[in-house]
Backbone bond lengths (Angstrom), bond angles and torsions (degrees), N, CA, C in turn:
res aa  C-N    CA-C-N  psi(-1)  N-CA   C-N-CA  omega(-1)  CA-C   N-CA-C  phi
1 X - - - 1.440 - - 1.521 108.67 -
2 X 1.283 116.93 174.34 1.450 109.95 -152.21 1.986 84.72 -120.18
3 X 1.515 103.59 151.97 1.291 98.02 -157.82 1.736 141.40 -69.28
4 X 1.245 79.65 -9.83 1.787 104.46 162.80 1.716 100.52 -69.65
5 X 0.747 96.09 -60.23 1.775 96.91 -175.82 1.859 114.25 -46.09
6 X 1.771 86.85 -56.18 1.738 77.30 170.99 1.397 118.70 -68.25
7 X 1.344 125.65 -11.03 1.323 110.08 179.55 1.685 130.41 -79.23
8 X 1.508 97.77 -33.46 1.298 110.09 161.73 1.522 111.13 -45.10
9 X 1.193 100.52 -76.75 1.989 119.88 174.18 1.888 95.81 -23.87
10 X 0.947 87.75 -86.76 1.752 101.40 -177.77 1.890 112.45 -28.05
11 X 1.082 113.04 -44.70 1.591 129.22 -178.04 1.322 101.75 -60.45
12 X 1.470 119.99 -45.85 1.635 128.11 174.56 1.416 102.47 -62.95
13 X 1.356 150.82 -61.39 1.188 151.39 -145.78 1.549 112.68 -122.91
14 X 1.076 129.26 -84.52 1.731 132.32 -163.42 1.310 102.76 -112.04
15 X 0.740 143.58 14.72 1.825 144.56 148.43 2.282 106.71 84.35
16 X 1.908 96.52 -12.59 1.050 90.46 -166.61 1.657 114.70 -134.15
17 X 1.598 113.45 155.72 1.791 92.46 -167.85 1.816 69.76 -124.62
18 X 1.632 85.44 174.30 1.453 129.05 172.16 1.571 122.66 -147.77
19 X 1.381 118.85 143.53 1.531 119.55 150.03 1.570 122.66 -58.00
20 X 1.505 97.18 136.45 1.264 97.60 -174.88 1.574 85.83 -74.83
21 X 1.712 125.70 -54.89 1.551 110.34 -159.27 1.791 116.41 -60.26
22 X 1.659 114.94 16.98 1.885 120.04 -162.45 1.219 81.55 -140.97
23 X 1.010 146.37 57.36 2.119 120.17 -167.15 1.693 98.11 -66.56
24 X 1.330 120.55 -44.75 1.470 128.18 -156.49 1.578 83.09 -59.39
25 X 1.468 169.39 14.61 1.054 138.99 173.76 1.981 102.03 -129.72
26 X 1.201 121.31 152.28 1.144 105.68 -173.96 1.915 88.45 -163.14
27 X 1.711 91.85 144.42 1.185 109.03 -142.97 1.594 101.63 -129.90
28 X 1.718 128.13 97.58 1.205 119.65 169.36 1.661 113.58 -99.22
29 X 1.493 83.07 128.77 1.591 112.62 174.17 1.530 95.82 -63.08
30 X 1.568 128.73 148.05 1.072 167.35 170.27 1.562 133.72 -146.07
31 X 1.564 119.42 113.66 1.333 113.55 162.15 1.703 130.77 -72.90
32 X 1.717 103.74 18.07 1.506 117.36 -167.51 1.841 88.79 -94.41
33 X 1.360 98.74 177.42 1.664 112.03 153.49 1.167 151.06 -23.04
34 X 2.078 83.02 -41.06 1.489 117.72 -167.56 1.854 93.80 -67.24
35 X 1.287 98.18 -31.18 1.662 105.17 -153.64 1.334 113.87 68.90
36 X 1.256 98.25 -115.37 1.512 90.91 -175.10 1.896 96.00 -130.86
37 X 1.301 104.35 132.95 1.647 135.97 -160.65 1.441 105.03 -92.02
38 X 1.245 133.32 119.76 1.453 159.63 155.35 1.604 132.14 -67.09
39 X 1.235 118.01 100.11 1.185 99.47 171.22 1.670 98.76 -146.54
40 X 1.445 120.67 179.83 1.165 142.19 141.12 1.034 144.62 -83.20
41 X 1.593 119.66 142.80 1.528 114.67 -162.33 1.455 108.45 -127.31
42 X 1.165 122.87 125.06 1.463 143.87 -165.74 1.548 116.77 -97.72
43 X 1.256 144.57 138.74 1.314 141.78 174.79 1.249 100.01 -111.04
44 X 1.610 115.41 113.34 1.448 115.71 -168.53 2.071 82.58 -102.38
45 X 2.010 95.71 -141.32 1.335 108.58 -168.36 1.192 103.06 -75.99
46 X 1.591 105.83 147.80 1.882 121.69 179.85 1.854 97.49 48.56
47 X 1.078 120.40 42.65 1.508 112.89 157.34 1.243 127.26 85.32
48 X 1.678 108.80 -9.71 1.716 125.35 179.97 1.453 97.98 -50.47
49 X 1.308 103.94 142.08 1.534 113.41 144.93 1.521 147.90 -94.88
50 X 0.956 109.64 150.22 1.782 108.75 -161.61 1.302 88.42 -141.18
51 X 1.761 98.78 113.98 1.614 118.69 158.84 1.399 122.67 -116.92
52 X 1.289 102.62 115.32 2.113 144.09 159.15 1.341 105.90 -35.81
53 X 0.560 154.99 148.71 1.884 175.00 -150.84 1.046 94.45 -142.41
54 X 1.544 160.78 134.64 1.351 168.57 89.50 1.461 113.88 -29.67
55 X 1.692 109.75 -63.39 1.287 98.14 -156.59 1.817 81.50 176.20
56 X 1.495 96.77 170.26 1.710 120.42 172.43 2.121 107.73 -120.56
57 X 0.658 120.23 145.65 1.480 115.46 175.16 1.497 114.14 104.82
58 X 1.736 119.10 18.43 1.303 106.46 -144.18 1.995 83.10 -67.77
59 X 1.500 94.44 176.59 1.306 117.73 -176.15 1.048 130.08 -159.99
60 X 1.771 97.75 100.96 2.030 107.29 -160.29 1.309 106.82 -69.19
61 X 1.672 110.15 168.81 0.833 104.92 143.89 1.590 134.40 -130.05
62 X 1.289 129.55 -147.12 1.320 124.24 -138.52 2.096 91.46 -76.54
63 X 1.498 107.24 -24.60 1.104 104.89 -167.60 1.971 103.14 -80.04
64 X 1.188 126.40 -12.23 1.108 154.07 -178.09 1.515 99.74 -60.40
65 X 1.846 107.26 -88.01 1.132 110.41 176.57 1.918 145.33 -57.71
66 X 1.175 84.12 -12.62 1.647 121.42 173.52 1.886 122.46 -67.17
67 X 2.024 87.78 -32.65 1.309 109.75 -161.49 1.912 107.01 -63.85
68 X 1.557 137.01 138.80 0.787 119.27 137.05 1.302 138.48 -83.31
69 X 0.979 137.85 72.70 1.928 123.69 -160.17 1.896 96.37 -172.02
70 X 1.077 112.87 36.80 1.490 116.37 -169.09 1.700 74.97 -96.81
71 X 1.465 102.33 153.63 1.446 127.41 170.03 1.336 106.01 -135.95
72 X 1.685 107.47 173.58 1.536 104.69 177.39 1.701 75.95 -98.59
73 X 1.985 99.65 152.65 1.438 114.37 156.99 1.369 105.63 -83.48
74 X 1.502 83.19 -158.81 1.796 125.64 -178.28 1.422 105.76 -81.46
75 X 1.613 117.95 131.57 1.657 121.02 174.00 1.401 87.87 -58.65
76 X 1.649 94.43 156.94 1.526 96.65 -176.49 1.898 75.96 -105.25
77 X 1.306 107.76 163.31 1.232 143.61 155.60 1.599 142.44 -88.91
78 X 1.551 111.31 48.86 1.481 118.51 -148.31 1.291 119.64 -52.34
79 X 1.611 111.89 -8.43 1.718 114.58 178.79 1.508 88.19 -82.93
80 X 1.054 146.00 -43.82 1.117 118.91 -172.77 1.816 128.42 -111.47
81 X 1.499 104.08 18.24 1.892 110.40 159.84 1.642 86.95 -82.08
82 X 1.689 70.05 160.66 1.691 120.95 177.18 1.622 100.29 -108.04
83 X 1.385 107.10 87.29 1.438 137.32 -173.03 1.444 107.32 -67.01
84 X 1.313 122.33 -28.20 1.738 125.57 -164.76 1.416 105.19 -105.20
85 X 1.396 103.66 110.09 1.722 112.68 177.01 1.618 123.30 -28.12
């Protein structure tokens, strides 16, 4: 789906989309400061996930918005990301 689409989708359920062809990066949209928030997602033991903080401000580009293959991600879990770059 094209990334407007997942974002809507995403707004209903887990707050966050990803590429299926990038999965390791996952990207919540925000109308705050943050804009929209970056991190990575890790498959630790028995399948848990562990999400990386990158950065706030991410900033696609043209090949980004163009993309069809956006999915909704994984709710992030903020008690347990690693918030500090």
């Amino acid at each position: 789906m094209t990334i407007v689409e997942a974002i809507k989708k995403a707004q209903k359920t887990t707050g966050t989309i990803k590429r299926e062809s990038d999965p390791i990066y996952l990207y919540q949209p925000t109308n705050k400061t943050d804009c929209t928030r970056m991190f990575t997602v890790d498959k630790g033991y028995q399948g848990k996930l562990y999400f990386n903080f990158i950065s706030n401000r991410w900033n696609p580009g043209l090949k980004d918005f163009l993309a069809d293959d956006w999915i909704v991600g994984e709710k992030l879990n903020l008690d347990e990301a690693f918030l500090e770059p």
